[in-house]
matplotlib code that plots the C-alpha trace (Angstrom):
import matplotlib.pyplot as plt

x = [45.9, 46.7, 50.4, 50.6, 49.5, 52.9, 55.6, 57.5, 58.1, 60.4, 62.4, 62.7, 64.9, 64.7, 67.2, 65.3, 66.0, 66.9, 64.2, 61.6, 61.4, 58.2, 56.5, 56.7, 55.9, 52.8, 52.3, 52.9, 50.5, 47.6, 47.6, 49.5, 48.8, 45.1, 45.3, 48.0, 46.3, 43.0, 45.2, 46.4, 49.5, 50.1, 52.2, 53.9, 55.8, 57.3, 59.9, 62.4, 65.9, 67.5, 70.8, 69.7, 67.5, 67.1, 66.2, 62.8, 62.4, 59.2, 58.6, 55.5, 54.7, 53.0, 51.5, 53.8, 55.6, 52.6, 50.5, 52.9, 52.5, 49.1, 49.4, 52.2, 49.8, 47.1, 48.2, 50.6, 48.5, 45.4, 43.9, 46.0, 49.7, 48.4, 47.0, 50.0, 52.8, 54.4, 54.8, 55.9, 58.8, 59.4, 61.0, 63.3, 66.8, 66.9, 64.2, 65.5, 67.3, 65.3, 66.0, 63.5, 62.7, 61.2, 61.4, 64.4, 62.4, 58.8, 58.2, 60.8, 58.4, 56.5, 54.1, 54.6, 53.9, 51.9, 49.0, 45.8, 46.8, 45.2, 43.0, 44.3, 43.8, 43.8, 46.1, 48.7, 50.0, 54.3, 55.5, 58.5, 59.7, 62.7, 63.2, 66.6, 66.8, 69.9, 71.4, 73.8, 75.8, 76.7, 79.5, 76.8, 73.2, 71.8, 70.4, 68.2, 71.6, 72.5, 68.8, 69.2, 72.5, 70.5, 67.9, 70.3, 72.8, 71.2, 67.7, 69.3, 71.0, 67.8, 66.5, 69.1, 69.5, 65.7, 64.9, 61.8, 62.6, 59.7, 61.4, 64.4, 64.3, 66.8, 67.3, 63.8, 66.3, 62.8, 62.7, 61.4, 57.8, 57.1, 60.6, 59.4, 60.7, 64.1, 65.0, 68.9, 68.3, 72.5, 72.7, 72.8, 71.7, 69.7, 67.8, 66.6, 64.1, 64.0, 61.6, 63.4, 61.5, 63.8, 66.7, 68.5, 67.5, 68.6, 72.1, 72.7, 71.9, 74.4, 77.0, 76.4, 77.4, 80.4, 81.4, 79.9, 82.8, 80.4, 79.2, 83.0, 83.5, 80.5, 78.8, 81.4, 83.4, 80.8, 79.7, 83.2, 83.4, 80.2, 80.4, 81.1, 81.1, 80.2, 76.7, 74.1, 72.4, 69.0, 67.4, 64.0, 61.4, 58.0, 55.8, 52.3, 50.5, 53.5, 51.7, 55.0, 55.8]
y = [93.8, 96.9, 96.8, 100.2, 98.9, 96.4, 98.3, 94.9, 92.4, 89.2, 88.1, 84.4, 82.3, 78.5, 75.7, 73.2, 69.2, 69.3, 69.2, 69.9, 74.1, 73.8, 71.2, 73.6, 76.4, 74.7, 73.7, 77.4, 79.0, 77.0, 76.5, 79.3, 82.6, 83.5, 80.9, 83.9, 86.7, 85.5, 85.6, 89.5, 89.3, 90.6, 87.6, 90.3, 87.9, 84.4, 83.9, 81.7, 82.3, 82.9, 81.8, 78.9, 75.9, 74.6, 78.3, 79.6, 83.4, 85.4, 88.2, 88.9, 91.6, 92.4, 95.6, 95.1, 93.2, 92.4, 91.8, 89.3, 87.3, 87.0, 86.0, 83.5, 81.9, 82.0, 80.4, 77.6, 76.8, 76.3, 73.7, 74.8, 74.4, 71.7, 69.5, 70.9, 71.0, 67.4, 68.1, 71.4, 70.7, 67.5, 69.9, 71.8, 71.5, 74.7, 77.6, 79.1, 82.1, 84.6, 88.7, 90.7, 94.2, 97.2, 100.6, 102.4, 105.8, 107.2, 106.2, 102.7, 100.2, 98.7, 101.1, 100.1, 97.6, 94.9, 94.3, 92.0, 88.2, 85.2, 83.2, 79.8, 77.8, 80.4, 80.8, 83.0, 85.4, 85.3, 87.7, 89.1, 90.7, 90.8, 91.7, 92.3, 92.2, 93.4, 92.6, 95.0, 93.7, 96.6, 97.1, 99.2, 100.7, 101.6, 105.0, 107.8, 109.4, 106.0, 106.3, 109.6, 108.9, 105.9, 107.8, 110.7, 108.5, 104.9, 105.2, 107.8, 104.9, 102.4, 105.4, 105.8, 101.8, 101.4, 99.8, 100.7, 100.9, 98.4, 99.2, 100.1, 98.2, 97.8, 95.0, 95.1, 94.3, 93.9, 90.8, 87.7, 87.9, 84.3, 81.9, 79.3, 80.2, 81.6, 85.2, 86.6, 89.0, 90.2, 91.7, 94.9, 94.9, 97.1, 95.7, 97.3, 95.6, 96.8, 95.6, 95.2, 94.5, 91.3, 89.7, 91.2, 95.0, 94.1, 92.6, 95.8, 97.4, 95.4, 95.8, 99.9, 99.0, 97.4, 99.9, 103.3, 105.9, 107.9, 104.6, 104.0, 107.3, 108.3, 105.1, 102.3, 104.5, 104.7, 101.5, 100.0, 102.1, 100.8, 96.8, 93.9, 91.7, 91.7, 92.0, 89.1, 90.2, 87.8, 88.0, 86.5, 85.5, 86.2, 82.8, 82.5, 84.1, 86.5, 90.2, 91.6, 90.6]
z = [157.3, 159.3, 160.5, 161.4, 164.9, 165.1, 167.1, 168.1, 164.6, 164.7, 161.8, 161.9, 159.6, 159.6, 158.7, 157.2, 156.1, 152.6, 150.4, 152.5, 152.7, 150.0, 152.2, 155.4, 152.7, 151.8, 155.1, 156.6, 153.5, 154.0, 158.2, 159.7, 158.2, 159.4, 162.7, 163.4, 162.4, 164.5, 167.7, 167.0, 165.4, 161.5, 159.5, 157.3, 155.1, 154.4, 151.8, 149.9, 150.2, 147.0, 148.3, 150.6, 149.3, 152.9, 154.5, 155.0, 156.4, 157.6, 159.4, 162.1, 163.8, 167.4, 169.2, 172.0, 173.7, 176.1, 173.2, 171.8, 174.7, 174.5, 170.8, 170.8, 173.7, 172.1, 168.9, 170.1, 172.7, 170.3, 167.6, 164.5, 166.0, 168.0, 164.8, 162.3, 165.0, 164.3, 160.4, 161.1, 163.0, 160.5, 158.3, 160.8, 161.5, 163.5, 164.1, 166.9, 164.7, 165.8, 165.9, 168.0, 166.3, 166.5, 164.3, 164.5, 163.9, 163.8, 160.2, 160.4, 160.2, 157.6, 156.6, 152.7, 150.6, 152.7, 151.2, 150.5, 149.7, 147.8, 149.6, 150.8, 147.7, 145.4, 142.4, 143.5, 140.7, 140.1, 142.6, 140.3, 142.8, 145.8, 148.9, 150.1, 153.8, 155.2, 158.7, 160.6, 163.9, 166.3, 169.1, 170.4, 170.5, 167.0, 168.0, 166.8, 165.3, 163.3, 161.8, 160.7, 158.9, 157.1, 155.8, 154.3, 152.8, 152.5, 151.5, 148.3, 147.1, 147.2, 145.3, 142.8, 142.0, 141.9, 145.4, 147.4, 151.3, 153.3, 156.5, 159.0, 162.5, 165.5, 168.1, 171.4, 174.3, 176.4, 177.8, 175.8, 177.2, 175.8, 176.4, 175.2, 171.7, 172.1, 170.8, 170.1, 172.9, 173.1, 169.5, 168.4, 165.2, 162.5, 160.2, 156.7, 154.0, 150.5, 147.5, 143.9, 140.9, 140.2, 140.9, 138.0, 139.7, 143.2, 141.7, 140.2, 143.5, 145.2, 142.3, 142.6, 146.7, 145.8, 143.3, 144.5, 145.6, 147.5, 149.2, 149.9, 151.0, 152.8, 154.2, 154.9, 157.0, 159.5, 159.6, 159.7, 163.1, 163.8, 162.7, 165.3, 162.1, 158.8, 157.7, 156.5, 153.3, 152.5, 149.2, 149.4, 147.2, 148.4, 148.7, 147.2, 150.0, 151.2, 152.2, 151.3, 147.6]

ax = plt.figure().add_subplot(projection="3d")
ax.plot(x, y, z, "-o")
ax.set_aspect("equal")
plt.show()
């Protein structure tokens, strides 16, 4: 899967009926994934929230904001969605939490880590892995400056607590070229992934966060300037068939 084409990605994050995330999770694995793909967009990953029994997260990703139009079409007008729909939405509460991305810099997106998956069917090796995806609400823009700052005094601290950065992204305020699935379009947010080899690495990551003096010195004055509310930190679990695991 080439996803250095994607320059527009969603990040999508479901309530579900309790119980029922590993029926949609089956559901999504088996159905949804190459019925996607075949229309021209890139399913990057799907995930368990660690925190959340009832919420499912994935990520997808577009060449553009015309091309998603085309592909969201494509697929939810056709066979797949059409025969799978009804069980689909059986297991929803809410899917209309929605953030429409793209890269924050030249080399934001995902140009890491996404890689060949099982075959529907297939056994699925244990992921191990985490990914921490970490939400940031603005009072403003998140600009080229903001991205600069992450990169010299974020990304050292994945670096020195063993996290390896997937991607940095910031809120499309293009208009939603297919409204018949609603998008948070009046955010500004920016939105990093980072893979950990387990949850035990990615607590001490978040345990450096809350301890670091030079993350208290350096880092949460700016974004305290910068915050319109606290941030939403996911940690996921890759499904069986996730590309990023």
């Amino acid at each position: 899967m080439d996803v250095s084409r994607c320059s527009v990605f969603e990040l999508r994050q479901y309530t579900l009926r309790p119980g029922r995330r590993d029926v949609l999770i089956e559901l999504f694995d088996r159905e949804f994934v190459e019925s996607q793909e075949a229309e021209g967009m890139s399913i990057l990953g799907q995930f368990r929230d660690l925190d959340d029994p009832d919420r499912f997260v994935w990520i997808r990703g577009f060449d553009g904001m015309e091309g998603r139009a085309e592909a969201l079409e494509g697929f939810y007008g056709g066979p797949v969605w059409r025969e799978h729909r009804e069980a689909a939405n059986a297991t929803m509460v809410d899917s209309d939490d929605v953030l429409l991305l793209r890269a924050a810099s030249e080399d934001g997106g995902f140009a890491v880590g996404v890689g060949a998956r099982p075959a529907p069917g297939e056994p699925a090796p244990s992921p191990g892995s985490v990914v921490l995806a970490t939400i940031w609400y603005g009072r403003e823009p998140f600009d080229a400056a903001f991205a600069d700052f992450f990169r010299r005094h974020v990304l050292p601290v994945l670096d020195e607590t063993g996290g390896e950065p997937l991607a940095h992204l910031r809120s499309e305020h293009a208009p939603n070229t297919f409204p018949a699935l609603p998008v948070r379009l009046h955010e500004e947010v920016f939105v990093w992934f980072a893979r950990f080899a387990g949850e035990e690495h990615l607590d001490r990551h978040l345990k450096y966060v809350r301890e670091s003096g030079r993350w208290r010195d350096e880092v949460r004055p700016v974004l305290a300037e910068r915050f319109a509310r606290g941030p939403q930190r996911l940690r996921l679990a890759p499904t069986g068939r996730s590309a990023l695991r």
